[in-house]
C-alpha positions, 0 to 999 in steps of 0.5 A: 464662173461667178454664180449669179441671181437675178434681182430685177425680173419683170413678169407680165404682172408689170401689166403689157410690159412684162411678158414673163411667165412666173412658171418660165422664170421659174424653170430657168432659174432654177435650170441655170442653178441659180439660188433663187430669184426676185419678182419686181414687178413695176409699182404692184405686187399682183403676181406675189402670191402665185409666185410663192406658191409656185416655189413652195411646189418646186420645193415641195419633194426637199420640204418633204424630206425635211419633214420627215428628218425632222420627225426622227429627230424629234424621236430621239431622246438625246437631242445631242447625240451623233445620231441627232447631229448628223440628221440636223446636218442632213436638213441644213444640207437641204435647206441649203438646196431650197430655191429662194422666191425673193419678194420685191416690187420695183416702186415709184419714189415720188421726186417730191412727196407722194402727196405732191400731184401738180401737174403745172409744176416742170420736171427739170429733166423732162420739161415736157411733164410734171415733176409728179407724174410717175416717179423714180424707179427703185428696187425694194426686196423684202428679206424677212417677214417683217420686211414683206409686212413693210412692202406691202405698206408701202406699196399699198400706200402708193395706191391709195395716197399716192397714185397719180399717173402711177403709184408713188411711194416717198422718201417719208414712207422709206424712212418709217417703213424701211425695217427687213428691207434691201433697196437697189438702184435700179435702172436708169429711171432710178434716182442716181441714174437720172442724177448722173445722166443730166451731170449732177454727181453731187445730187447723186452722191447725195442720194446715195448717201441718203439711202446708206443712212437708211438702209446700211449695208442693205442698199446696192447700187445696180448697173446693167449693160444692154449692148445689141446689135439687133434690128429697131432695138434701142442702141441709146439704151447701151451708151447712157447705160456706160456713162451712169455704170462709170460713175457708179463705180467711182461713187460705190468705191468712195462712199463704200457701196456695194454694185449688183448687175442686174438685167432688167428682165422683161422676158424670158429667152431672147427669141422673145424679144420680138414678140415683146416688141410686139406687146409695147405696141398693144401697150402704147398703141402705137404701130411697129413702124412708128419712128416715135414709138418706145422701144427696148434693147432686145437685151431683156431676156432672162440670161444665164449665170454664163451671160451674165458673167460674159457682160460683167467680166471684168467686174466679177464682183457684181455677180458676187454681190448678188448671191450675197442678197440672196443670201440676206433673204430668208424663208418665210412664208406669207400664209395665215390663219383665218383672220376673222373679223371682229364681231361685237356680242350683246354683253350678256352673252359669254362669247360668238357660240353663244350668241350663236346658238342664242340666235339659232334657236330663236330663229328655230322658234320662227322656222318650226314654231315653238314645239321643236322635235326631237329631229330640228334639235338634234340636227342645230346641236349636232351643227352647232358643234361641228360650227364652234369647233372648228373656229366659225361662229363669228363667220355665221355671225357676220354673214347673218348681220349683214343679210339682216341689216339688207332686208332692214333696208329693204334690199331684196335677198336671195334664199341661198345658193350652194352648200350652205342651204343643207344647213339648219343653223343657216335656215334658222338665221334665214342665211338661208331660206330652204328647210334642209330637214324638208328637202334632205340636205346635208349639213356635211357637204357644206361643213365637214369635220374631216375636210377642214376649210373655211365656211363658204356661203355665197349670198345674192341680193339684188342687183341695185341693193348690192352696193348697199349692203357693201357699203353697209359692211365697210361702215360696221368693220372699218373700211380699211377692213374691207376690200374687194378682189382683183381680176386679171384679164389675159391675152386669150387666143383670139384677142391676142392674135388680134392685137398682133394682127393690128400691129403688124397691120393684116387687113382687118377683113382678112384677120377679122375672117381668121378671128371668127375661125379660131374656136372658143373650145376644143373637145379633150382639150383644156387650155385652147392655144393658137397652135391647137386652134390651127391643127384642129381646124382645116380652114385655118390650115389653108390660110396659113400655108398660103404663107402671108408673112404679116398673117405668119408674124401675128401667128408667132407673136401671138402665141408667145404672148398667150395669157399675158395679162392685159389688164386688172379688173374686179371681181364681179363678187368677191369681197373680202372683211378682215379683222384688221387692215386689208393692207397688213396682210395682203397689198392693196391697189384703187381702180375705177369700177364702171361707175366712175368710183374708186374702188379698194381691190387686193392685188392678189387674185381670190383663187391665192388670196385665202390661205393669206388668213382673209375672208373671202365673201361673194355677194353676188348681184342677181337680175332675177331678185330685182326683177322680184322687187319691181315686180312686188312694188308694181304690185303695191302700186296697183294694189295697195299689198304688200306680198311677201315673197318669201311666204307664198305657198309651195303648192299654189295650184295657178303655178305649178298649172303654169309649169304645167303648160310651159309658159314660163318665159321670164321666169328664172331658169325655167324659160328655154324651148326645151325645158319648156317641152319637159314641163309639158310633158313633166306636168310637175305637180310638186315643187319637189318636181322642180327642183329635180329639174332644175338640175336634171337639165343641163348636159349629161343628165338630161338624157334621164328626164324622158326616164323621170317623166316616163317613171312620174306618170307610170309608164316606166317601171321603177327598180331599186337595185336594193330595198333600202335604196327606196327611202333615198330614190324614191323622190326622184322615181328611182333615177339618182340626181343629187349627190346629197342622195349618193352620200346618204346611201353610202351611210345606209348601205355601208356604215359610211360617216358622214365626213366619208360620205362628203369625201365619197362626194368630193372623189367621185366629182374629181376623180381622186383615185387616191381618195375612192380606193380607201372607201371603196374597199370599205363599200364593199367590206361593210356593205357585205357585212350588212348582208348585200351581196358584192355582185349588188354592191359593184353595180352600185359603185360603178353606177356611181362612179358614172354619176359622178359625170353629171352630179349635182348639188340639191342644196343649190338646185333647191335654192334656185327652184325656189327663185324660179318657183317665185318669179312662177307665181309673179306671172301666174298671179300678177301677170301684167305686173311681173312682165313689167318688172322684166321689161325695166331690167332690160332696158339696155338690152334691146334683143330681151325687151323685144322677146318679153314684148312679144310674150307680152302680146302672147299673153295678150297685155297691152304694151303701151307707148309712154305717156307723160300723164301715166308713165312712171319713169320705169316700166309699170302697170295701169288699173286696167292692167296694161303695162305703160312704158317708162320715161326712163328709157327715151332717149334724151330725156334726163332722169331730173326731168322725169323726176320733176314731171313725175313730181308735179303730176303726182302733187298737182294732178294730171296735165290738162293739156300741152300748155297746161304741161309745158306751163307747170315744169319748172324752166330749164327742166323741159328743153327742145330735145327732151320735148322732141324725145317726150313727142316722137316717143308717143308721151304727149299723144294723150295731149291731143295734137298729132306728132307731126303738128309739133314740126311745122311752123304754128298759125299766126306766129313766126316761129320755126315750128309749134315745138319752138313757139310751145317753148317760147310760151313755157317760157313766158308763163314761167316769167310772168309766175315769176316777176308779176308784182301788185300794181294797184294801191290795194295789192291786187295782182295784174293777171297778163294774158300769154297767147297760147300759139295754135299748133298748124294741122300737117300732113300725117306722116305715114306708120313707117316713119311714127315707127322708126322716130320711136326706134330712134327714141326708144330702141325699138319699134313699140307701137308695131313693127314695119316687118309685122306683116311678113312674119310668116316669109320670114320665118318659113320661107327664109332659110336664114336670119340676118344676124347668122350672116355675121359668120359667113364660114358654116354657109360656104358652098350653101344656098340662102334665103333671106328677107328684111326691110332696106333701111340705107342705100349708098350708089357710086362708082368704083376707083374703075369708074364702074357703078356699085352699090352697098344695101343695108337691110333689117329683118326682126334679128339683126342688120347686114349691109352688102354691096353689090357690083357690075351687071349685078348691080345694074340688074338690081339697082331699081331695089336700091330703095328705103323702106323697101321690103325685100326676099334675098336668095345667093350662094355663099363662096369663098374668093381665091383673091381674097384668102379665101374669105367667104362672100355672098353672092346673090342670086335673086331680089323680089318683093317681100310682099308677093312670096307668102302667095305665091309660094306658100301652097300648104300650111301643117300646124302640128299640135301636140294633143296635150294641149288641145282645149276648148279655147284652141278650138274656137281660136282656130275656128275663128282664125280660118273663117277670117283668113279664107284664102288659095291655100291648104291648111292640114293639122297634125296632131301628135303626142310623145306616147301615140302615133301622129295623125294628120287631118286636112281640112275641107275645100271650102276652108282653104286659108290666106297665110299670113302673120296671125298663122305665126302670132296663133302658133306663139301663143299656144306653142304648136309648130308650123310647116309650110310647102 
């Protein structure tokens, strides 16, 4: 048998064309013997990187071994002996068994030059589009290192010069980049091929020899044969595919080219080729039963070296050929050092260390003024050191520059994040803004001596300053040096099984339903797959045995098509800069990001992308630092200060009172019910207190902070296991928190280096065996030494080792208790003005403007409609401290309208009036819809005319409404300002007296309709909310909210209660002639629509109303019709109105005797003298530590429940039960 590479392999890195895995292809390969194989992925090189990495691992036990010979042959002291001989035979026998990865990509030659892109100009072989669309196909494989350098070139270039329709390179850049590399053919996309097809063998003959006067003995003619006999295959494939080999032969013979057969390789086994099938259906979108859809051979399987010499029998040297290529190509590897950036030093400074060390302590000078001790300058020596001898000080250098040249701008930066805040020299830069000397960080768990890495220090700014400081970063270093990081997206277990679902056309309820059972995880298992999905959940079993074939097809496709990579992406934050061009180290690729613009992305992915020598940088977008600056400038606005965030004093009473009571919704990772709870209980009174709960609450430790709180207020004793663990501890009552914490103690007990503290760290956290058996033994060995007895010692270690489950990082956990502590001291202090910085951050996001309206009003800050006469174009505050809405977020009103008006009222002072208004805007920056935005909104109510009197026809006018006649008058004014002339002898203006139309007085509408014009305008419903009144049914006598009803599944078998407002009604008939309807309710959480059938429908029918407001019960059940699918059945249909009296009975407010005070008493007080009424009202007091006690109140006090028992137990946090 003729052995045999492949040299034409697709993987799914040929994006929704491949379907190859590289660790499949991989495997066969080498299963099959064969040598090696190539990756040729269409136009990209995304899976390169992975791909070499994956062969170094396969190659891992030879290199080893290669390693090791290598070593005894460097003993000998005769080079040449036979000892010596026979040791070097030894290793070439081994790099003989090395399996190859052959670097390739197959390219898109442009048919002109890559800088051609008319899309008028005809494709004579396709008439039907542009010569420039797309290109021809190409195989290029880079045999050495110089030839990879050259690839990535190239195919860099096709991108960011290229690129239209697909990239394309040209016959300009195979001629100047052609060094160390082998072209093919390639299929019958190839330019010889097409030549062929449409019976031009003089242009092929020419092409060919274009390409052997370039690349000599290194271009190959390829063939490929794809006979099949499997149903929707492509059979023309297999007949053109005869016609182009044929003349292939005779050209290769005559003008003396080498032939290689290759496969076209698309997918791994030939039981793939449905399911590939499948995936050219998600890629074109088209449906499997399209007769125009593209379709394959279903010959595209990686076949064996015996399948391949089965098709080419009777031309065994093209196999031959093959293995000759291989041959060709050698090992190198694409790995490299750091490359780092270039860093211009100030001329008097010797090198990057000194200027470093410069910097850091003038920096020092700020941070811990000018009398250092003996403490900061042993610790900024001691880093300085470890920074410049291992090679970083232009890294610290670049980071400091760009932070520098943000705050320059203005652009609010974040204090740290990760490891980096247990560095002084940082601190001293203000990298960072956390003193590590204060809190006990650790300068070794960011940068150790004996784990030799790349500095990593993340950084957030935020959100609308990030592109600044990038921007900033490509101007200093080249923009050719700075890149950002591509993202795959892949083919996970859901969206796969839907894409297959669609295709293969499963009902969208029925796949919908399947879809929603699928389980995000699985507890013990890693990666999720379909298979597991279905084995660990029952409802999904039941389906599938019901044996739908379209539902059991979509289940197969969709697992063999699991992680495909579906689409490329940008990383959220990585950046790369490089001291020379992105594109010579790694290639290069644009895609638009979500704003439209051509972004510069690497093709590898960041998890591979270091070890190529770049510098990875995450700059990191954070709503919490922009949230920050509007809450600073709605502050300088309102008070003329300009407030130094990052100077503001840990220990401000006001905040650490508002911790204390757990008002922090909105501040920054403070804000959940149940960190909340703790705070009360915490009572923090330190920002130390802070920082351990910042990381104490997340799964795992959090089980330890009643210990912490307990041990805080004395109730708890605290133990140390030894005396000298109390240094350490004693900052979080004994309870160990950080792994900073753990590694200190293992210098103290047992002599640990530091560098073995931070590999301590890093075993326990990965559970490395390998690492923790040396350290343990020494744990034990020095700490017996240092007089501890060994029974101590291996409590300790498995303390420890049980820690490691939930250790956390204080050098984060600091930085972020820091972010939090400032949005803190926002809300203590300038209440109106940090709500309204949150307010402006989530205009998009209508779920979190709803929840910070409702703290506002618990906070009891008026939130105010917008008005054209105060409004900035995002939210801001008022001199009485009322929070003003944005113009900003109405709908239809343009950002250069809002501009202009805020301009004007600015220059010229505020609107008198609505002719005043419309008078003074330029024309053409009002129109209708931006006035009706402006009037439905609420902006002109400070006007003077009611919302409704702009829609009627005006008095003594014929215009369809005053709004109309309004725009007409603008118009004239704008006119008259415009072409009034001097018309007398002496110059004086004529002044033309315009007729101000008269708004008609109309009927008011009612508050529904203001609410919901607002909704439309604005998102939601400002002035009030229709279901305000109800708040109480619908929070407790409601078993449910409407957005749970989208999952149907966790209610099966289960009783409902539900309630909202109807907000749209459709009645009809069924194709039976028999009446239904569908209902569409809203409550405060979501909107759910049903229909309703049958007698069911006739008994309720009469409900079938807008603007009803109703209370649901039903039953949820599945239909054996119907898969099986869960449906609501209901049961019942009231009034909303009468369930709070006739239901409720008694009313329990429990309250926690932490917060009693004399403002509650009178609440309450006040509250129940206002609200008498028929039912009972009971209170329950309670507290962690003492048993509850319950209070009845007496007879004469019986109370009305209603919304102001809801909107009492927002603002003071107590609960409430009802019967």
């Amino acid at each position: 048998m003729v052995p045999f590479v492949h040299l034409h392999v697709h993987s799914y890195y040929s994006v929704l064309d491949g379907q190859c895995p590289l660790e499949a292809i991989i495997k066969k390969a080498k299963e099959d013997g064969m040598p090696g194989i190539a990756l040729t992925d269409h136009g990209a090189m995304f899976g390169v990187k992975s791909f070499t990495e994956l062969v170094q691992k396969e190659n891992k036990p030879i290199l080893a071994a290669q390693k090791a010979l290598k070593k005894e042959i460097e003993k000998l002291a005769d080079g040449e002996s036979d000892q010596a001989k026979q040791l070097k035979e030894q290793y070439e026998a081994l790099s003989k068994q090395l399996f190859k990865p052959i670097i390739g990509c197959e390219v898109y030659c442009a048919k002109r030059s890559r800088h051609d892109k008319d899309k008028s100009a005809i494709d004579p072989y396709n008439p039907g589009r542009s010569i420039d669309a797309s290109g021809w196909h190409l195989i290029l494989l880079a045999k050495n290192f110089q030839g990879y350098q050259n690839l990535i070139k190239m195919v860099s270039l096709s991108y960011t010069e290229g690129e239209y329709y697909r990239p394309r390179i040209d016959k300009e850049l195979l001629k100047k980049h052609h060094e160390g590399i082998i072209a093919c053919s390639a299929c019958l996309g190839g330019e010889v091929a097409q030549h062929i097809l449409h019976d031009h063998i003089d242009r092929a003959e020419e092409t060919i020899e274009w390409f052997k006067n370039i690349f000599g003995d290194d271009y190959y003619l390829e063939v490929q044969l794809h006979k099949t006999d499997k149903p929707n295959a492509n059979r023309e494939t297999y007949v053109k595919q005869l016609k182009v080999n044929e003349a292939i032969y005779d050209l290769a013979e005559r003008l003396g080219v080498k032939v290689i057969a290759t496969n076209d390789v698309h997918f791994v086994d030939e039981e793939d080729a449905e399911a590939h099938d499948h995936l050219i259906c998600v890629s074109t979108k088209k449906d499997l039963d399209d007769p125009t859809r593209m379709t394959y051979s279903k010959q595209e399987w990686l076949k064996t070296t015996a399948e391949m010499n089965a098709i080419f029998q009777d031309h065994p040297e093209v196999l031959r050929h093959t293995v000759e290529v291989c041959d060709k190509v050698e090992i190198y590897s694409i790995e490299h050092g750091p490359i780092m950036p270039y860093f211009e030093i100030p001329k008097e400074f010797a090198n990057a260390g000194a200027y470093l060390r410069y910097l850091t302590y003038e920096g020092a000078k700020e941070r811990y003024k000018d009398n250092l001790s003996n403490e900061v300058k042993e610790r900024i020596d001691y880093e300085l050191e470890i920074i410049l001898s291992m090679g970083f000080p232009d890294y610290f250098l670049i980071v400091y520059d760009f932070i520098k040249a943000a705050r320059d701008h203005g652009v609010l930066v974040g204090p740290g994040r990760g490891s980096a805040a247990g560095s002084v020299v940082a601190y001293c830069l203000r990298i960072t803004e956390i003193d590590p000397l204060r809190y006990g960080l650790l300068f070794e768990r960011f940068l150790n001596p004996d784990r030799i890495s790349l500095p990593d220090i993340d950084v957030d700014f935020e959100d609308s300053g990030r592109e600044l400081v990038l921007d900033y970063v490509r101007q200093k270093y080249g923009v050719e040096n700075v890149a950002r990081i591509i993202t795959f997206g892949q083919m996970k277990t859901k969206s796969a099984f839907n894409d297959m679902a669609r295709v293969e056309k499963v009902p969208l309820q029925e796949s919908n339903h399947f879809s929603k059972l699928i389980p995000r995880e699985v507890e013990g298992v890693k990666h999720m797959t379909l298979p597991i999905a279905i084995e660990k959940t029952p409802e999904l079993q039941t389906i599938v045995q019901q044996g739908d074939p379209k539902l059991t097809r979509a289940i197969e496709y969709a697992t063999r098509l699991e992680n495909t990579i579906r689409n490329v992406g940008v990383h959220a934050c990585g950046v790369i800069i490089s001291g020379k061009p992105v594109s010579d180290v790694v290639p290069i690729a644009q895609v638009r990001d979500k704003d439209g613009n051509d972004v510069t992305i690497t093709q590898y992915k960041g998890e591979v992308i270091e070890s190529t020598g770049l510098i990875k940088m995450d700059f990191l977008g954070l709503q919490t630092l922009t949230i920050i600056k509007e809450a600073l400038e709605n502050i300088k606005r309102r008070h003329g200060i300009d407030l130094d965030i990052d100077a503001i004093p840990l220990d401000d009473k006001k905040t650490l009172e508002l911790y204390s009571e757990g008002k922090t919704i909105g501040t920054f990772q403070f804000e959940s019910a149940g960190m909340r709870k703790y705070l009360i209980e915490l009572k923090p009174d330190r920002f130390e207190d802070l920082i351990a709960m910042n990381a104490l609450y997340r799964p795992g430790p959090m089980e330890y902070i009643p210990n912490y709180i307990d041990r805080r207020h004395g109730r708890e004793e605290i133990v140390y296991d030894l005396p000298e663990m109390e240094e350490v501890l004693k900052e979080t009552y004994g309870i160990t928190v950080y792994q900073e914490q753990v590694m200190r103690l293992s210098r103290i007990i047992a002599n640990f280096t530091r560098g073995e503290s931070d590999v301590l760290r890093k075993g326990m956290g990965k559970k490395k065996l390998e690492l923790l058996k040396p350290l343990e033994e020494k744990f034990f060995k020095e700490g017996q030494n240092n007089g501890h007895s060994l029974e101590v010692l291996k409590k300790i270690w498995e303390d420890w080792m049980k820690f490691a489950a939930y250790a956390f990082n204080k050098s984060h956990a600091a930085c972020y208790a820091w972010v939090a502590y400032q949005t803190a001291y926002l809300k203590a202090h300038y209440p109106s003005e940090f709500m309204a910085g949150n307010l402006s951050c989530m205009l998009s996001k209508a779920d979190e403007l709803a929840k910070f309206l409702e703290e506002c009003r618990n906070m009891e800050i008026n939130v105010l409609s917008p008005d054209v006469n105060e409004s900035q174009k995002k939210f801001a505050v008022n001199s009485k401290g009322d929070i003003r809405f944005g113009l900003g977020a109405i709908k239809g009103v343009s950002s250069a309208a809002i501009d202009t008006l805020i301009e004007e009222r600015e220059k010229n002072g505020l609107f008198v009036d609505v002719y005043d208004f419309i008078s003074r805007l330029p024309q053409g920056t009002i129109n209708r819809k931006t006035l009706e935005g402006l009037i439905l909104s609420g902006a002109m109510d400070s006007m003077g005319i009611s919302r409704e009197d702009y829609f009627v026809p005006p008095m003594h006018s014929n215009e369809e409404d005053f709004l109309a006649a309004l725009l007409q008058y603008g118009k004239k004014m704008g006119d008259e300002k415009a072409f009034s002339q001097p018309t007398s002898l002496f110059g004086d203006i004529e002044e033309v007296q315009v007729t101000k139309p008269e708004p008609t007085k109309a009927t008011p509408w009612s508050s529904l309709k203001k609410l919901k014009e607002e909704r439309e305008l604005i998102g939601l419903f400002l002035s009030g909310n229709p279901l305000d009144p109800y708040l109480l049914p619908l929070k407790y006598c409601c078993t449910t909210e409407l957005q749970d009803l989208n999952d149907l599944n966790a209610f099966v078998g289960k009783t409902l209660s539900f309630a909202g407002m109807v907000t749209k009604t459709f009645q009809g008939t069924t194709r039976n002639n028999k009446p239904y309807g569908r209902l569409t309710i809203e409550d405060l959480s979501s909107s759910y629509e049903f229909a309703l059938f049958g007698q069911q429908y006739l008994e309720f029918s009469n409900f079938f109303q807008e603007d009803l407001f109703l209370y649901f019960t039903g039953t949820v059940e599945l239909n054996r019709f119907r898969n099986n699918l869960p449906e609501l059945k209901i049961s019942s249909i009231s009034l909303l109105d009468d369930v709070a009296e006739k239901r409720i009975r008694e009313v329990t407010l429990s309250i926690p005797v932490e917060l009693l005070s004399l403002e509650l008493s009178k609440k309450l007080i006040q509250e129940v003298k206002q609200n008498k009424g028929g039912a009972d009202l009971v209170f329950c007091f309670n507290s962690s530590h003492s048993p509850h006690y319950s209070l009845q109140t007496p007879q004469k006090c019986k109370i009305t429940p209603g919304t102001w028992l809801v909107l009492l137990c927002n603002k003071y946090d107590l609960s409430m039960s009802v019967k």
